[in-house]
ZAMARGU-4260 file (C-alpha; in steps of 0.2 Angstrom, whole numbers, plus 5000, padded with zeros to 4 digits):
<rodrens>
0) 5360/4730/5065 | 5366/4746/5053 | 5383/4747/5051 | 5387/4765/5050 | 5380/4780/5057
5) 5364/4785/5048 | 5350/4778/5047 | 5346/4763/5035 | 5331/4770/5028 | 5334/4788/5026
10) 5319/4801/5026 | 5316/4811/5012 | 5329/4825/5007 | 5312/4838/5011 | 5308/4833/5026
15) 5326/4836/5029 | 5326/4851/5023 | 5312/4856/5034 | 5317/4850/5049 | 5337/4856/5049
20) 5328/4871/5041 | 5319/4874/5058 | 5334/4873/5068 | 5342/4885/5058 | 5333/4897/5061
25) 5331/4895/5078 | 5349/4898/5080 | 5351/4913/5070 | 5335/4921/5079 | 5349/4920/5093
30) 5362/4925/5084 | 5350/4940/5076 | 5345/4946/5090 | 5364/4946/5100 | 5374/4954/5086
35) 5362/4965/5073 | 5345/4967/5086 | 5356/4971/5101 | 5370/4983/5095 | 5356/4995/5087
40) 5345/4994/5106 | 5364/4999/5115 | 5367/5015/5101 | 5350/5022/5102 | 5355/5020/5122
45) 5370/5030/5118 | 5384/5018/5122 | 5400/5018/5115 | 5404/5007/5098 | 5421/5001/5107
50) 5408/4991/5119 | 5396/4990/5107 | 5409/4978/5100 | 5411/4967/5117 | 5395/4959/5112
55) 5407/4948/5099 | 5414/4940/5114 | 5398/4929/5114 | 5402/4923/5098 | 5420/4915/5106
60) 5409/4899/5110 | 5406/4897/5090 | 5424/4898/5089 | 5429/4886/5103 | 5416/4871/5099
65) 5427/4861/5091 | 5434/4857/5106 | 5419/4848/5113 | 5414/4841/5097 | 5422/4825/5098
70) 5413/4822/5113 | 5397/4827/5108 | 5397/4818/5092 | 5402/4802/5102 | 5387/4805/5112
75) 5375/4809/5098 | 5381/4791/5089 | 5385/4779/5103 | 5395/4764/5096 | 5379/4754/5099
80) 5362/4763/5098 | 5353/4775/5093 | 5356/4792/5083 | 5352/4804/5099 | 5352/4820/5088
85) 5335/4826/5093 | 5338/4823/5113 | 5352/4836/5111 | 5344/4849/5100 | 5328/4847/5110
90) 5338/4850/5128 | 5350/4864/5121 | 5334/4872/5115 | 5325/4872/5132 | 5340/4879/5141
95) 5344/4894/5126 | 5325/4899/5125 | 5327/4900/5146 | 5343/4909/5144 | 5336/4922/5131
100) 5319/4921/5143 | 5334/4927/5160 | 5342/4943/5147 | 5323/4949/5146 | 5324/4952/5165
105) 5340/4964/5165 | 5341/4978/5158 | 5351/4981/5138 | 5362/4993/5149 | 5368/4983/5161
110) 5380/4974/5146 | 5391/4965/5157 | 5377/4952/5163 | 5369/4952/5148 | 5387/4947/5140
115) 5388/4931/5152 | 5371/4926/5147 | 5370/4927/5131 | 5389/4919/5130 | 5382/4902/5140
120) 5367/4903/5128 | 5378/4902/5112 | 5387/4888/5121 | 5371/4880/5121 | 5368/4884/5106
125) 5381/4880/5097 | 5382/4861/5104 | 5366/4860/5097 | 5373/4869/5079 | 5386/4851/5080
130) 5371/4839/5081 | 5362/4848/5069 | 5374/4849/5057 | 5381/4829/5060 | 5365/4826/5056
135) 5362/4834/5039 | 5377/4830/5032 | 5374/4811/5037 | 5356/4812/5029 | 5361/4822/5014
140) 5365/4813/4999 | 5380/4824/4991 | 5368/4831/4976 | 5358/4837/4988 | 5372/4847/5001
145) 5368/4863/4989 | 5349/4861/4994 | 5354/4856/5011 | 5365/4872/5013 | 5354/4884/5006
150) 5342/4877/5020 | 5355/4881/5031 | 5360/4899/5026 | 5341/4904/5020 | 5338/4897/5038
155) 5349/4909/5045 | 5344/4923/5037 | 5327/4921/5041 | 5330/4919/5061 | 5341/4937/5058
160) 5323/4943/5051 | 5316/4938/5067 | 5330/4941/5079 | 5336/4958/5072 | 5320/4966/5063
165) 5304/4956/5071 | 5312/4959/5089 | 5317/4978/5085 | 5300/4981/5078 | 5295/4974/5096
170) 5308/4981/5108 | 5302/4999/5099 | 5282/4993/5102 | 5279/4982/5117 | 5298/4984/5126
175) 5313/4976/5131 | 5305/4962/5143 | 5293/4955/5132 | 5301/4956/5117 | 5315/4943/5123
180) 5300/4934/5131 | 5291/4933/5112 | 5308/4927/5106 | 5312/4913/5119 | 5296/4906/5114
185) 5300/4907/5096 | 5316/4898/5098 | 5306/4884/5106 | 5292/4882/5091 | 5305/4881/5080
190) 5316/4869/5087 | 5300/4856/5089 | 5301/4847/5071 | 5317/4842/5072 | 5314/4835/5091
195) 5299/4826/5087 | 5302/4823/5067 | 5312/4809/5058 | 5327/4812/5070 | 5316/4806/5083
200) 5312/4788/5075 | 5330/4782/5071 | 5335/4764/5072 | 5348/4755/5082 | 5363/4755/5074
205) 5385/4749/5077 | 5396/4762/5074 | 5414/4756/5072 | 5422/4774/5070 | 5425/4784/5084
210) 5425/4804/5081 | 5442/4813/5084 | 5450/4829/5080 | 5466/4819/5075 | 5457/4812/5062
215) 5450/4831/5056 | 5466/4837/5059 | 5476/4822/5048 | 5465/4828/5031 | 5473/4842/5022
220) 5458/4845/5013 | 5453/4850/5029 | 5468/4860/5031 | 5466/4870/5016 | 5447/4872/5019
225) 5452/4882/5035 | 5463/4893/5024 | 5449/4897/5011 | 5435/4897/5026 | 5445/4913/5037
230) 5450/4924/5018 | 5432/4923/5015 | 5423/4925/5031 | 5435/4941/5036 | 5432/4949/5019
235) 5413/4947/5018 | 5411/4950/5036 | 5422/4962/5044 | 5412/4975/5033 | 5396/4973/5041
240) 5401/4972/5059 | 5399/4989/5063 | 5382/4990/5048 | 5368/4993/5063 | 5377/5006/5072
245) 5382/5015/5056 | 5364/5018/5052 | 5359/5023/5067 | 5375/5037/5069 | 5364/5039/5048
250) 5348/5046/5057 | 5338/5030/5053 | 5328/5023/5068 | 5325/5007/5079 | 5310/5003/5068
255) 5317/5009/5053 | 5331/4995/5055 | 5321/4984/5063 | 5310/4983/5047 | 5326/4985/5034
260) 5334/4967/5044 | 5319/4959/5044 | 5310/4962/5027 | 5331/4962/5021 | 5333/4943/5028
265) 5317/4936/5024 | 5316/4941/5006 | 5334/4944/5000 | 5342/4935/5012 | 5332/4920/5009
270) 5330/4921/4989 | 5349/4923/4989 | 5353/4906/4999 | 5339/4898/4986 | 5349/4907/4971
275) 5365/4902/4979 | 5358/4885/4981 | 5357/4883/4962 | 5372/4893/4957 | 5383/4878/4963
280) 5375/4866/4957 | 5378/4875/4940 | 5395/4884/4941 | 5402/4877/4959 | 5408/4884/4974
285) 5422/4890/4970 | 5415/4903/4955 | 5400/4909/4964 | 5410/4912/4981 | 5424/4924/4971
290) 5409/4932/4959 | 5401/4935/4977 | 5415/4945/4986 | 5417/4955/4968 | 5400/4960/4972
295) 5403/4963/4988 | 5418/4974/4986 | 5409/4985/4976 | 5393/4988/4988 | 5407/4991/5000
300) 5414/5005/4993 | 5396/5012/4993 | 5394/5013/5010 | 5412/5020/5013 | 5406/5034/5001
305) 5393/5039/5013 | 5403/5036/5029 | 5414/5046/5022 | 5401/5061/5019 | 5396/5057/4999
310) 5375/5061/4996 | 5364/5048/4995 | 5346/5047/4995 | 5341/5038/5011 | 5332/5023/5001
315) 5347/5020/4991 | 5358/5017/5009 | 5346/5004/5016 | 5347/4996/4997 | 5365/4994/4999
320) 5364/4990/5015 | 5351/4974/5012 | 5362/4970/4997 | 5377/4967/5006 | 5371/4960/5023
325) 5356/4949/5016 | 5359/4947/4997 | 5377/4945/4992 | 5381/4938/5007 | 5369/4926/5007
330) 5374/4917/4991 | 5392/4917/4995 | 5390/4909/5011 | 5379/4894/5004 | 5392/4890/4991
335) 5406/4889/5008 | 5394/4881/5017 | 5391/4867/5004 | 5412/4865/5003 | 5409/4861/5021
340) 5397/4846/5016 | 5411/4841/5006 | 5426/4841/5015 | 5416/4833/5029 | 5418/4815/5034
345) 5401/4805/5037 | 5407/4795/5049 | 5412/4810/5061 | 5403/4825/5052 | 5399/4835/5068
350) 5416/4836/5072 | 5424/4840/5052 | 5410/4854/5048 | 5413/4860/5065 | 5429/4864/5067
355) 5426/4877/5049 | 5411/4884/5057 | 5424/4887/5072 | 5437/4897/5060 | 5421/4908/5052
360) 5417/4910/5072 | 5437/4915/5076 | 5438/4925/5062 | 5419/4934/5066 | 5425/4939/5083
365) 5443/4945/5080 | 5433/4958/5064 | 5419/4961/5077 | 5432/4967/5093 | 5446/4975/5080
370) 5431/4986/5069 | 5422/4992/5084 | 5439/5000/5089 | 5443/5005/5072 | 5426/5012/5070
375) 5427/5023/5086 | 5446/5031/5081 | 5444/5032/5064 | 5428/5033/5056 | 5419/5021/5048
380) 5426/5023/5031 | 5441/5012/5037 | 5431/5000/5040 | 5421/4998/5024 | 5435/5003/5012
385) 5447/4993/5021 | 5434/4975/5020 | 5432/4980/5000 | 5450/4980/4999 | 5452/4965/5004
390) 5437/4957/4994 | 5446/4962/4980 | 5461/4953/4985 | 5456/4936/4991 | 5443/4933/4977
395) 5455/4926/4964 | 5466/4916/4977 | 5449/4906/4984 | 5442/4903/4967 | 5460/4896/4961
400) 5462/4887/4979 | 5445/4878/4975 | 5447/4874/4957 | 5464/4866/4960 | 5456/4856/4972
405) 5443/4852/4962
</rodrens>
């Protein structure tokens, strides 16, 4: 029997991509559809963007999983058997596409129901997100983690297309219910490759390490990573928190947004995770994730200029608005994401690349509850001048962090 915990003969790094590709965006049709599709339904309800900003709450899972991780990851590779990867993300699948399926039958009003749902579905979801990504980093060689990360990211971006554009298109054309319905379905279809692929046909294997957050915790690359991982989600991120809502208060539609995230994510967001992909391989992580947040600043104080009252022609808002939400952000993230692969253990990689998707999800929810109140006292131009700010002043630390490293 195999010795460690991937497989002996390991599938092509396509088929990989593919499959891990399908989750990806499976998860982030949920994750589109929470926190860019839902926030814009609630505005055009007239709803505040203090509660608007509750909906972050149901990111708190994302940030919590790293407490469960070790358990999974023990579950996914028993210390005699097989890789049970696919039974997880087949069953987490099942149970989010019902949850989404349950949010259909309330109403978007009724926000305190929907809140509880959609939380236990990003519980769901984000055990399946620890299998997932176990998984890819066990079947990755390390040449292939840009390739395998831009997978990732350009798999996120593309579920945003469908959970924030493709599902406001439909919430505008055929209503609430079977939009969510349409969506639930979608999340099924996309998780079946994996399920039923190569992670379907591992071999018996004898593990000899057991997964633990002492070990994670021991690492200080790991330590440091945590560090780098919450300056550079909280300054490319906090920005955009408040993004759909700020083009609705604008004048720009459901549809309009609907169209701008989804044609944004599909095209942008996914040629910038294919970019970002090959901009590590060339110049690293470390250049292209500070090059990114100087990019980022700058489209930043763009947007404050409108919030703020400046003239600009309604095409050249929604460019800026893509640029910064889909493009830059995009590329950035794929070089972080690719750090994760790095810093991660094989042995335990669920739990290690966990617990850094837990900071981007601590950090996400803190920005998404503090903007909306910012947003609602003191204008939006706070929010968008304040994030370039501080684009500005962690881009040179993180480069310099990850070249000492290096």
């Amino acid at each position: 029997m195999a010795t460690t915990g991937a497989s002996p003969h390991l599938p092509s790094p396509i088929t990989i991509f593919f499959v891990i590709g399908g989750v990806y965006v499976a998860q982030s049709v949920i994750g589109g559809l929470t926190m860019l599709g839902l926030p814009a339904v609630l505005r055009a309800q007239g709803l505040p963007l203090d509660q608007i900003g509750l909906l972050y709450l149901t990111v708190l899972p994302w940030a919590l999983k790293f407490l469960w991780s070790p358990q999974v990851e023990r579950f996914r590779l028993p210390s005699i058997g097989r890789n049970r990867s696919n039974i997880i993300v087949l069953t987490g699948s099942l149970i989010a596409a019902a949850g989404i399926a349950i949010v259909g039958l309330l109403e978007p009003a009724q926000l305190l129901p929907v809140i509880c749902v959609l939380a236990f579905v990003a519980l769901v979801a984000s055990t399946v997100d620890i299998a997932c990504d176990g998984y890819a980093v066990e079947q990755l060689a390390k040449r292939h983690h840009g390739w395998g990360n831009a997978a990732q990211v350009g798999g996120s971006y593309l579920g945003s297309a469908i959970g924030a554009g493709l599902f406001l298109v439909l919430v505008n054309g055929i209503g609430w219910q079977s939009a969510c319905f349409g969506m639930a379905v979608m999340i099924l279809l996309l998780s079946l490759p994996f399920s039923l692929g190569p992670a379907a046909r591992e071999v018996v294997a004898q593990r000899v390490h057991v997964p633990s957050l002492v070990t994670t915790v021991k690492r200080p690359e790991i330590r440091r990573g945590l560090v780098t991982t919450a300056l550079f989600v909280a300054a490319h991120k906090w920005g955009l928190s408040m993004l759909g809502a700020f083009l609705i208060d604008q004048g720009f539609d459901l549809a309009t947004i609907g169209i701008l995230n989804g044609t944004g994510s599909m095209f942008i967001g996914l040629a910038g995770a294919l970019v970002g992909g090959a901009l590590v391989r060339a110049f690293g992580s470390g250049a292209v994730m500070a090059g990114s947040l100087v990019v980022q600043a700058l489209l930043l104080l763009l947007l404050a200029y409108v919030g703020q009252g400046g003239m600009l022609p309604p095409a050249a808002i929604l460019a800026t608005a893509v640029a910064s939400s889909s493009g830059i952000m995009s590329i950035g993230f794929v070089a972080l994401y690719a750090q994760f692969m790095d810093w991660s253990d094989p042995r335990q990689a669920g739990v290690d690349f966990t617990v850094f998707q837990c900071m981007d999800g601590l950090v996400s929810i803190v920005g998404g509850l503090g903007t909306g109140l910012i947003a609602e006292h003191f204008g939006y131009v706070s929010i968008f001048g304040g994030a370039s700010t501080l684009c500005v002043a962690v881009a040179a630390p993180i480069y310099l962090l990850l070249r000492r490293q290096a």
